[in-house]
N, C-alpha and C positions, 0 to 999 in steps of 0.2 A: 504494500500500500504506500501510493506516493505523499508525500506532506510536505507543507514549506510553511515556515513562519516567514508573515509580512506585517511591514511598517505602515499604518494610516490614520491620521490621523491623530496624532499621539500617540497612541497606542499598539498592539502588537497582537496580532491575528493567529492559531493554527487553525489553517486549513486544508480541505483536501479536496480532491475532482470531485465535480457535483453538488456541491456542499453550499446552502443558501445561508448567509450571515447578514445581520444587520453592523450596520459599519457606519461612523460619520460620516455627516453630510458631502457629498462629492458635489461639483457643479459641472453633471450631464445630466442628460434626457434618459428618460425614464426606453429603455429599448434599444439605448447602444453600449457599444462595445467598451471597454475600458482596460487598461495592461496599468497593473500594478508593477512597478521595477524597483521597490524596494525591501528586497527579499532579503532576509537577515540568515537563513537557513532553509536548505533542501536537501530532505530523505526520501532516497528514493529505494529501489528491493535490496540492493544490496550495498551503496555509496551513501556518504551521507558529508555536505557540504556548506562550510560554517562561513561566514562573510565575515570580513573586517573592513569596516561593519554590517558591509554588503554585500552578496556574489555576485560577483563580475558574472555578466552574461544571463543570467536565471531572471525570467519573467514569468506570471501569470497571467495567462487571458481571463475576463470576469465578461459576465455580462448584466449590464443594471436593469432590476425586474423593476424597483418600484422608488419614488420618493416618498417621505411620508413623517408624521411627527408622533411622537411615544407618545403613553400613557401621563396623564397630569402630575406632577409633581408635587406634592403641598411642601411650601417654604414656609416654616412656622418661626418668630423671633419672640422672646418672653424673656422680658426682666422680674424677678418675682420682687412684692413690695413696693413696685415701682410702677403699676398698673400700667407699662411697657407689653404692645404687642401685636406684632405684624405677620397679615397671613398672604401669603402670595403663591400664587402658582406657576410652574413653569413647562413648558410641554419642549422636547430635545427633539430636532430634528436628525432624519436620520437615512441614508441609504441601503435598500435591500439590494443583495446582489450576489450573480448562484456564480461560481467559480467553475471555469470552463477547465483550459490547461494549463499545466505546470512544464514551465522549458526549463534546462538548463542543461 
């Protein structure tokens, strides 16, 4: 089974062929194509290759299913004694997106 950890967004993905993740926000359209090339690690059946801090040459194809923003968020602020208290909501934007292939 092939896997590559990738860079986006801050943060840091494993994934695999086929495999649908939500991921922050990208700016494409919802139905095209997208190549992630910052690939921190690729195992593949038998080799396994570590980037410093990237592997040269190793790309994933994605392709973007959906835009779309999370579940509400409640931001709740409370000083006690101090009849201090603020409620806010926040909703995270976010992009779906099924991973196609793993090069490298």
């Amino acid at each position: 089974m092939t896997f590559a950890i990738i860079q986006t967004g801050g943060k840091q993905y494993k994934i695999s062929e086929g495999q649908k993740i939500k991921i922050e926000k990208l700016n494409a359209e919802a139905g095209a194509d997208f190549i992630f090339d910052k690939i921190l690690l690729v195992a593949g059946e038998e080799s396994v290759k570590i980037g410093t801090p990237y592997v040269e040459g190793a790309k994933v194809a994605a392709k973007i299913l959906k835009q779309g923003r999370d579940k509400k968020k409640i931001v709740f602020r409370y000083h006690s004694k101090t009849r201090y208290r603020k409620k806010k909501g926040h909703r995270q934007h976010f992009t779906e997106v099924e991973v196609g292939k793993i090069i490298f």
